[in-house]
C-alpha positions in Angstrom: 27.2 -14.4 -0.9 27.9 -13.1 2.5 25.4 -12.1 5.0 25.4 -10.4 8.4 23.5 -12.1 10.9 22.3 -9.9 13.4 20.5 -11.0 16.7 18.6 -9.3 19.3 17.5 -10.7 22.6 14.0 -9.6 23.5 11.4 -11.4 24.9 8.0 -13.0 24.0 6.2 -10.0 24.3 8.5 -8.0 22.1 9.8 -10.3 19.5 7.1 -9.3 16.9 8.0 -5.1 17.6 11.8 -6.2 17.1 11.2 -8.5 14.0 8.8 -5.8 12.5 11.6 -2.9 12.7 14.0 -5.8 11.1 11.8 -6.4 8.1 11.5 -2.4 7.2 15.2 -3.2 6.4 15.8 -6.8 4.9 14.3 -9.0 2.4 16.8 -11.5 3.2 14.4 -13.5 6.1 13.9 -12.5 10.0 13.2 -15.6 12.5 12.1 -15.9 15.7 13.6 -18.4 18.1 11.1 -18.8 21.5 10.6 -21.7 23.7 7.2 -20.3 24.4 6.3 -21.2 20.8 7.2 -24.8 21.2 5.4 -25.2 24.3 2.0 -23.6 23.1 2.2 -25.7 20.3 2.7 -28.9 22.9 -0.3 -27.1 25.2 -2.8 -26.6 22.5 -2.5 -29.6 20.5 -1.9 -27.7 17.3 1.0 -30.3 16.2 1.9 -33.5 17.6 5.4 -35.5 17.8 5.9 -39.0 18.1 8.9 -37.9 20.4 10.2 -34.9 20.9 13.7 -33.6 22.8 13.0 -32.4 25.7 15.8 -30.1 25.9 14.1 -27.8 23.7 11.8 -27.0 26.4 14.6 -26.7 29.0 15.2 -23.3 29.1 12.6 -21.2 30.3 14.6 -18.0 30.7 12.7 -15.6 29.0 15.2 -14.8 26.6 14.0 -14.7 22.7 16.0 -14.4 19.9 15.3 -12.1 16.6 17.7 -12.5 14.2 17.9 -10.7 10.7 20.4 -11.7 7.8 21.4 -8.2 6.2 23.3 -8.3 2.8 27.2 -7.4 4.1 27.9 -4.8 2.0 25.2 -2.6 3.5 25.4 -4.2 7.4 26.9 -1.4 9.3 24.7 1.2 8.0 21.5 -1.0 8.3 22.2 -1.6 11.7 22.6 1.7 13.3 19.4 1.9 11.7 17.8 -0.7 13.4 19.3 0.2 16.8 17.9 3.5 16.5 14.8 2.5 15.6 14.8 -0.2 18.6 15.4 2.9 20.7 12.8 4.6 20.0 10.7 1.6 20.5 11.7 0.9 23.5 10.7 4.3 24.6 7.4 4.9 23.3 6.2 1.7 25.2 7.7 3.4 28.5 8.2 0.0 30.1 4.5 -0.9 29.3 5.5 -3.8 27.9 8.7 -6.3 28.6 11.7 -5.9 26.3 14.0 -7.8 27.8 17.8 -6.5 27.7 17.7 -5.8 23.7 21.5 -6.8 23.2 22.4 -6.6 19.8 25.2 -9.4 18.8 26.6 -9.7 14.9 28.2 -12.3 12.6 29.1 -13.2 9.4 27.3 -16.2 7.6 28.3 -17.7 4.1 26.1 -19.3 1.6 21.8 -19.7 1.4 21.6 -22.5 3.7 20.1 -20.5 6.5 17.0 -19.9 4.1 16.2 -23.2 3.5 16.7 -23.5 7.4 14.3 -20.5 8.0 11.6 -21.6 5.7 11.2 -25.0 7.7 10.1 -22.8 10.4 6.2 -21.8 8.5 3.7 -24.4 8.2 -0.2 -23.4 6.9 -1.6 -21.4 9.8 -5.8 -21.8 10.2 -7.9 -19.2 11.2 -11.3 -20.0 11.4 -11.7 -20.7 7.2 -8.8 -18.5 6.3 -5.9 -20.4 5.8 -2.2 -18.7 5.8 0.2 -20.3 3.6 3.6 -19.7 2.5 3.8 -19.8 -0.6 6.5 -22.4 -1.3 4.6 -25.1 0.4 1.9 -27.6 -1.2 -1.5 -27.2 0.2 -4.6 -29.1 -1.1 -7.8 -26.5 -0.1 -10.4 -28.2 1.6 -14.1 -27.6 1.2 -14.8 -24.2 3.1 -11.5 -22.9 3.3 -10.1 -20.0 2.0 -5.9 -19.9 1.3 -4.1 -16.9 1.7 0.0 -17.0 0.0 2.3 -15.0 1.5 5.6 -14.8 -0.2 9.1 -15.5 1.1 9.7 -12.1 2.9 6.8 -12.6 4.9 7.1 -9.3 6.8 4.6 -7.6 8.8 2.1 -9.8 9.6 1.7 -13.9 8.8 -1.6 -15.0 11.0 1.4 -16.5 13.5 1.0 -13.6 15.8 -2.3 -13.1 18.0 -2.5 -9.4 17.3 -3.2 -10.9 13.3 -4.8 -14.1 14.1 -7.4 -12.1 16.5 -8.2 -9.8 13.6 -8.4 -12.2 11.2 -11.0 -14.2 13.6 -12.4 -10.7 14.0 -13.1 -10.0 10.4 -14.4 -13.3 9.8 -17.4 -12.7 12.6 -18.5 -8.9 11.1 -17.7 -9.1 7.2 -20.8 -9.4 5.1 -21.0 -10.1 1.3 -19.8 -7.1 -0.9 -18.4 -5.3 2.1 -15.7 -2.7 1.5 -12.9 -2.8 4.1 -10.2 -0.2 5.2 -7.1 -1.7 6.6 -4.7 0.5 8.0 -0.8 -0.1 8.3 -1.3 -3.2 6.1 2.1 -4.6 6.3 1.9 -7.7 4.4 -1.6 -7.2 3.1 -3.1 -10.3 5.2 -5.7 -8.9 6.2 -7.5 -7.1 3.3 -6.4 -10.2 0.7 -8.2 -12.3 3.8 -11.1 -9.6 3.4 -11.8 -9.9 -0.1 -11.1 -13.7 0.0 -14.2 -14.1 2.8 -16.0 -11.6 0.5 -15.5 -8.4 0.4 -16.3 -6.0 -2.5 -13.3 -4.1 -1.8 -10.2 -3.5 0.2 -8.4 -0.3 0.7 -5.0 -0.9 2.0 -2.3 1.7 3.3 0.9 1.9 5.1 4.0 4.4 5.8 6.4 1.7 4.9 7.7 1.6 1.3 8.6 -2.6 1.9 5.4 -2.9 3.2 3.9 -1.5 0.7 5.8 -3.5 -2.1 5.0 -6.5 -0.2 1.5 -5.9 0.2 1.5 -5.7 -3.8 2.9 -8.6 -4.4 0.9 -10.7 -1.9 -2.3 -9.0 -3.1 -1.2 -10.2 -6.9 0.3 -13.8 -5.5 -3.2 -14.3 -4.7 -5.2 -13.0 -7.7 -6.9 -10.2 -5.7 -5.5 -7.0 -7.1 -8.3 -6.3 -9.2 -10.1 -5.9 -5.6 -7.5 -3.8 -4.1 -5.8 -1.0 -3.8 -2.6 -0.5 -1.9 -1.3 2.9 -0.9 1.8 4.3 0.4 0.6 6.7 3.6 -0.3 6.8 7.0 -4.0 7.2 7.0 -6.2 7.3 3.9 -6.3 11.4 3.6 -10.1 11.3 1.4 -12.6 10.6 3.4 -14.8 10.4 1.1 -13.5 7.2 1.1 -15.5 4.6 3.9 -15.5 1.3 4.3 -17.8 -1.2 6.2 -15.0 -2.6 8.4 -12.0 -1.1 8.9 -8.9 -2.7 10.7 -6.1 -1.3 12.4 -3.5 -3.5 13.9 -0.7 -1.2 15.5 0.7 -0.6 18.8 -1.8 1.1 21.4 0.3 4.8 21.1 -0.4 5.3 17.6 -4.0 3.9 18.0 -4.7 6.9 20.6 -2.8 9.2 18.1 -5.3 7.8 15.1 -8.5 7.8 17.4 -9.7 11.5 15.8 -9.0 10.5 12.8 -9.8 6.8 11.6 -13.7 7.3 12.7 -14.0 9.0 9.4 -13.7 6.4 7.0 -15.5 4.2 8.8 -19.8 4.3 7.2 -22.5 4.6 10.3 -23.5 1.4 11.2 -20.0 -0.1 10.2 -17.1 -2.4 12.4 -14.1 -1.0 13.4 -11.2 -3.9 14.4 -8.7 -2.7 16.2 -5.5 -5.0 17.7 -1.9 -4.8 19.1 -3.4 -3.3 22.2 -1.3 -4.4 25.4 -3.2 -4.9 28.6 -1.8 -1.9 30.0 -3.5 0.2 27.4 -6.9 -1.7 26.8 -9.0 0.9 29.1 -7.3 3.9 27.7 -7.8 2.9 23.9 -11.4 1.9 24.8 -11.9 5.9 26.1 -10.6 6.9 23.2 -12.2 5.5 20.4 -15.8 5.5 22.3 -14.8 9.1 22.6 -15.1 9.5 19.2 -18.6 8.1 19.3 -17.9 4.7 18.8 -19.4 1.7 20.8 -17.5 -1.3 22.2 -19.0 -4.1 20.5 -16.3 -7.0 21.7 -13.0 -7.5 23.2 -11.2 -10.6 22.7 -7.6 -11.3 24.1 -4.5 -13.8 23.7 -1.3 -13.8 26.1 -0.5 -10.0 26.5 -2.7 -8.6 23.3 -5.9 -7.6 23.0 -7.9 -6.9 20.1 -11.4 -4.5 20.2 -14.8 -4.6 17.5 -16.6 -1.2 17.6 -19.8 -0.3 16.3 -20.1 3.5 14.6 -23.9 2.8 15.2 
């Protein structure tokens, strides 16, 4: 089979917005190739190499590269698509954020062997006790931890990025026993599978993106949870009657200050509300927003160029 590689140079800071706009249009993989990823790995100690070429490290240009593999006989149409959707991502963060130049480059690949190639890229990710595993890799549990699967199209959230991992380590510090959690634009469903896997009674999970939503489904089943959750296709749960003891929201900052009226609803008085993908430019003006509502800043943790914010609906 034919595939249509198609790459997009971005940088750090906006690799995860480009490779979430790929996924709402592939299943066929989306990887992520950034020195800065090698060298946080050397800095923090996370993996170590008897040796190591040091060319790999050489370039320190800032340029990251996204690519997508899109089935051919659909490539053109898929990516106007994703330009357009790049676009307009590019201008709702107003140069808040560094894009880089966003050049879009194609090619044709043959053959599979580029999935075998992207898969060696995942390795178990820890999070405090929630581990995030792929679900093609062996991994023996060890006392205290709980294992998270993701599948193969691992869109929308793995526990790599900080704007997961810090709600992950977020959720792990406020979730009690038989808590129900909220979490809204679940992508892959990480977080409320990592919810009820820490303890919760149950998770409400929703999202505008039909992929998303079919991923979060099959994650949620991959890991024996679905009895404990329920996954639905839309922007914002629309009953309020419906109110959970944490809810998490981890989007960019503009549609955080477009949600800030309305996700205080479904979250009960005395509750946690987790919100991340917050930029540095936009910390202060989410944190006026939400305490707005009523809320009270709690804790603010941060990692690179993201921040992540615990409220209190006290």
């Amino acid at each position: 089979m034919k595939f249509t590689e198609l790459t997009v140079h971005t940088t750090t800071e906006g690799s995860e917005l480009v490779a979430d706009i790929m996924w709402r249009y592939t299943t066929h993989g989306v990887a992520i190739s950034d020195v800065e990823d090698v060298i946080a790995l050397q800095t923090d100690r996370v993996m170590y190499w008897d040796y190591m070429d040091e060319s790999l490290t050489a370039d320190r240009s800032g340029d990251v590269l996204v690519k997508a593999f899109i089935a051919d006989d659909v490539a053109p149409e898929t990516i106007s698509r994703i330009r357009e959707d790049i676009e307009d991502m590019s201008a709702a963060c107003g140069g808040a954020l560094p894009l880089g130049t966003l050049e879009m480059t194609s090619r044709t690949v043959d053959g599979d062997d580029w999935i075998e190639i992207w898969r060696r890229h995942f390795r178990p990710i820890h999070i405090g006790s929630i581990v995030v595993v792929p679900e093609w890799i062996s991994y023996e549990r060890a006392e205290g931890e709980q294992v998270v699967l993701l599948d193969n199209n691992m869109a929308f959230g793995t526990g790599e990025h900080e704007t997961t991992s810090m709600c992950v380590e977020l959720l792990q510090k406020y979730i009690t026993p038989q808590s129900v959690c909220i979490d809204v634009g679940c992508g892959s469903g990480i977080l409320g599978i990592s919810a009820v896997k820490l303890g919760a009674a149950f998770a409400y999970l929703t999202d505008i993106d039909t992929v998303a939503v079919k991923s979060a489904n099959h994650n949620c089943a991959l890991n024996g949870v679905s009895g404990s959750v329920k996954v639905a296709h839309s922007d914002l749960l629309s009953n309020s009657d419906i109110v959970g003891d944490i809810v998490l929201a981890n989007i960019t900052a503009d549609v955080l200050l477009r949600l800030a009226p309305s996700i205080p609803k479904n979250l009960k008085r005395g509750g946690t509300l987790i919100l991340s993908g917050i930029i540095d430019s936009k910390k202060d003006e989410v944190i006026a927003a939400y305490e707005g509502e009523g809320l009270t800043l709690r804790e603010q943790i941060k990692k690179g160029e993201w921040n992540a914010l615990a409220f209190a609906n006290s």
